[in-house]
C-alpha positions as CSV (number, residue, x, y, z in Angstrom):
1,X,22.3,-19.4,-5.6
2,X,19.2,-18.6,-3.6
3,X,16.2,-20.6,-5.3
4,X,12.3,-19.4,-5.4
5,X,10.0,-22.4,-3.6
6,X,6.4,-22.6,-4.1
7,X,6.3,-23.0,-0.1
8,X,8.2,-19.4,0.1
9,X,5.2,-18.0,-2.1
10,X,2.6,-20.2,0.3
11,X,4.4,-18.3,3.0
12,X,4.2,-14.6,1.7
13,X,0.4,-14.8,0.6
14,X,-0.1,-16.5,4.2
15,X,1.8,-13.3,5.8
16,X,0.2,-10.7,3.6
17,X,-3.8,-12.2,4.1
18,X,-3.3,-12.4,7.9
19,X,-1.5,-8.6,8.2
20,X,-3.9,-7.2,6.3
21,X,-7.0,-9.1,7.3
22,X,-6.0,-7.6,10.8
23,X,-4.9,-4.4,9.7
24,X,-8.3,-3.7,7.9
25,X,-10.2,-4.8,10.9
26,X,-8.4,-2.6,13.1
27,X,-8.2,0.7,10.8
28,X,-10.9,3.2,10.0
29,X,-11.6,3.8,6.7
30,X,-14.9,4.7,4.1
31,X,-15.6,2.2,1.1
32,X,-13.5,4.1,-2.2
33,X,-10.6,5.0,0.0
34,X,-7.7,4.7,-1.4
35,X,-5.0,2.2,-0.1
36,X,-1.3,2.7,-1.3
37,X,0.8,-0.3,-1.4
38,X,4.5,0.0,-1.3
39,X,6.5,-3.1,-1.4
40,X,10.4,-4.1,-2.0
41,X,10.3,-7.8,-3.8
42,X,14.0,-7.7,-2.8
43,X,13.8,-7.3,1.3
44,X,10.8,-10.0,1.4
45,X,13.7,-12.4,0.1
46,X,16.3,-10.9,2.3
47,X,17.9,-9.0,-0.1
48,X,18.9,-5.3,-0.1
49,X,16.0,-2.9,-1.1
50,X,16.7,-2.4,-5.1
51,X,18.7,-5.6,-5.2
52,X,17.1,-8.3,-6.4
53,X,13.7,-7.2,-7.9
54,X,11.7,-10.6,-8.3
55,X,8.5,-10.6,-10.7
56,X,7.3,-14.1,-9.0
57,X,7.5,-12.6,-5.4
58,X,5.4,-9.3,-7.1
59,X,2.9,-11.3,-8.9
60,X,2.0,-13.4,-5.8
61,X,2.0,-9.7,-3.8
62,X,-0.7,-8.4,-6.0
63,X,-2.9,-11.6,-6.4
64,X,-2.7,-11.3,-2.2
65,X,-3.2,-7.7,-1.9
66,X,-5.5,-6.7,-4.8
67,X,-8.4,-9.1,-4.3
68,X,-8.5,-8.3,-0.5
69,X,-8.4,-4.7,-0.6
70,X,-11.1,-4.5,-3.0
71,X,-13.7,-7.2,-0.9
72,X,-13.1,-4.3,1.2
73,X,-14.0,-1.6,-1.0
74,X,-10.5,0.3,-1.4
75,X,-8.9,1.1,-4.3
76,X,-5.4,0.2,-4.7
77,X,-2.3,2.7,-6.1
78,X,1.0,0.5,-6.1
79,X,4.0,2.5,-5.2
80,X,7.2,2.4,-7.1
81,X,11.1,2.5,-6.0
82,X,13.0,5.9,-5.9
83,X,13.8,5.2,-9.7
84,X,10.6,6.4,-10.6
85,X,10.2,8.9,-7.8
86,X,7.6,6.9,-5.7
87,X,5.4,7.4,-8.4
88,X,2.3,5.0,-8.4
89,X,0.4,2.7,-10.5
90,X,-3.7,3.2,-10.1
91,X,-6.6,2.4,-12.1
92,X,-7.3,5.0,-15.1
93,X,-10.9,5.9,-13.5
94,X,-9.5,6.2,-10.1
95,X,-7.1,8.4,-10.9
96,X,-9.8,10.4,-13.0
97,X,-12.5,10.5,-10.0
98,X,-9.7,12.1,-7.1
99,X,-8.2,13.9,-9.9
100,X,-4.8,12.9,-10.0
101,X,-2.4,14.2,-13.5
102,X,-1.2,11.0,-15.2
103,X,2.4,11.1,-15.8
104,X,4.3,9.3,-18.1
105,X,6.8,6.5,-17.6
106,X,6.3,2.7,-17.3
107,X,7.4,0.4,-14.4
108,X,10.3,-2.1,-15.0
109,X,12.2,-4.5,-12.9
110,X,15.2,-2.4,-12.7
111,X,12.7,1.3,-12.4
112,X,9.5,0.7,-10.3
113,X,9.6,-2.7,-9.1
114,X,8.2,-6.2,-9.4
115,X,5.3,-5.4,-7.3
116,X,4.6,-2.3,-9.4
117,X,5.0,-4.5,-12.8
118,X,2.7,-6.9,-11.4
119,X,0.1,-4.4,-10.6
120,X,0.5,-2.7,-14.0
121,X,-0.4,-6.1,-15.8
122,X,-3.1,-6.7,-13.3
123,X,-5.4,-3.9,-13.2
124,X,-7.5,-3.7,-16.1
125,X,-6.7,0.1,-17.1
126,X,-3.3,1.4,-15.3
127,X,-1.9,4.5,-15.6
128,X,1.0,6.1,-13.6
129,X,0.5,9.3,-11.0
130,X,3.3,11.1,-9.4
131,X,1.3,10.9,-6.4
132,X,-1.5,10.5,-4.1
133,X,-2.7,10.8,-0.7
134,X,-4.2,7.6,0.3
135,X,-6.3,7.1,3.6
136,X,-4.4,4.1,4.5
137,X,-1.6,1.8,3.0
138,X,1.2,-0.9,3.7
139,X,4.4,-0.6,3.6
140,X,6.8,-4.5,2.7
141,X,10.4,-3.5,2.7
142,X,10.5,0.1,4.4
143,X,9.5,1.7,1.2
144,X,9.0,5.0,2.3
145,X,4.8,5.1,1.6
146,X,4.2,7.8,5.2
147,X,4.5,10.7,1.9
148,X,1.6,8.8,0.0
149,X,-0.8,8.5,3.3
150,X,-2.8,11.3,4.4
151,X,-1.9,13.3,7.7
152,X,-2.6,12.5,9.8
153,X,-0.8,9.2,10.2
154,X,-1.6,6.0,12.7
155,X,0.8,3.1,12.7
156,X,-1.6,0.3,13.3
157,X,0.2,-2.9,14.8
158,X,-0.7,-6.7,13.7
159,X,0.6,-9.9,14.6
160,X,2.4,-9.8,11.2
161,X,5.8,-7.8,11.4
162,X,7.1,-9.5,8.3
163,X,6.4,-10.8,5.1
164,X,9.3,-12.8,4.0
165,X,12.5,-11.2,5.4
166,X,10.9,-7.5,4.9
167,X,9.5,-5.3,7.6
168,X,6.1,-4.4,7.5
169,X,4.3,-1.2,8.4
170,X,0.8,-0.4,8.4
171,X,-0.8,3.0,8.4
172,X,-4.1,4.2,8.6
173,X,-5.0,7.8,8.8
174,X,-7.6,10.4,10.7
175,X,-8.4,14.1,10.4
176,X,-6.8,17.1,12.5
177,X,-8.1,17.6,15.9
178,X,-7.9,21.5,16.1
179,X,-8.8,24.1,18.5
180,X,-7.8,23.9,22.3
181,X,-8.9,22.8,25.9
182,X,-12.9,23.9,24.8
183,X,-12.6,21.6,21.8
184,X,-15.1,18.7,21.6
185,X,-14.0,15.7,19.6
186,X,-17.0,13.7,19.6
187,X,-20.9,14.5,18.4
188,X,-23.3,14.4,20.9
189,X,-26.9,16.5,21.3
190,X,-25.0,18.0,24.6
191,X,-22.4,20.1,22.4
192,X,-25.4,22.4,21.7
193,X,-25.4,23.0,25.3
């Protein structure tokens, strides 16, 4: 039987600070975006997605992810498995301020995740939204967060392609550049001209 090492968890919080250390250097974004976390305890130990849902793995996630998103001004929803249809776990006023409906369930293990638990029992006022559309996120695991992120959508690259055994994606997001060849796409006293 596979056994949980303190040096594994050493390894994932190394993984996670450097990827997203680099991600958020890279990525444009305002302070009071909202970042979207989605993350599969299960792939980061090698396991199949849904498998092997790992509160330890979750807990050390969140005490990662939370602190450095919010040195960064972000706010933090933490999406769950398909159990609980992606919903996500945010703060209580940061769901009140973008006006998202709270719904009503509670994560688990077996429905939402161990990353989604460990969120739940470490923001000081969670609720649950069905979901959101984030300016930027992170994907562990290939959980399917691209329908949380804003379009449109800009896979950002970082020396970090894994945390654990799980694929990572990063995604950052920019408006719509609209009309057609006359178009200008950056401000300038000249576009008067």
């Amino acid at each position: 039987m596979w056994k949980m090492t303190s040096d594994f968890l050493t390894q994932i919080n190394e993984a996670l600070t450097q990827g997203l250390t680099e991600f958020l250097d890279r990525a444009n974004y305002e302070t009071g975006d909202l970042f979207v976390l989605g993350c599969s305890t299960s792939e980061i130990q090698g396991q199949r997605i849904g498998q092997d849902s790992n509160l330890a793995v979750g807990e050390t996630v969140i005490s990662t992810v939370l602190p450095l998103v919010q040195s960064h001004g972000l706010h933090l929803a933490v999406q769950g498995c398909e159990h609980l249809n992606r919903a996500l776990v945010i703060e209580r006023s940061v769901a009140k301020q973008l006006a998202y409906e709270p719904v009503t369930v509670y994560p688990s293990l077996k429905a939402g995740g161990a990353t989604q638990v460990a969120a739940f029992k470490a923001f000081d006022d969670p609720i649950m939204v069905e979901h959101v559309q984030a300016q930027l996120g992170m994907d562990v695991g290939d959980t399917s967060i691209g329908m949380q992120v804003k379009f449109i959508q800009i896979p950002v690259r970082t020396s970090v392609t894994e945390v654990g055994h799980a694929h990572t994606t990063y995604l950052a997001s920019r408006p719509k550049l609209i009309g057609g060849e006359r178009a200008v796409y950056t401000w300038s006293a000249d576009n008067y001209s």
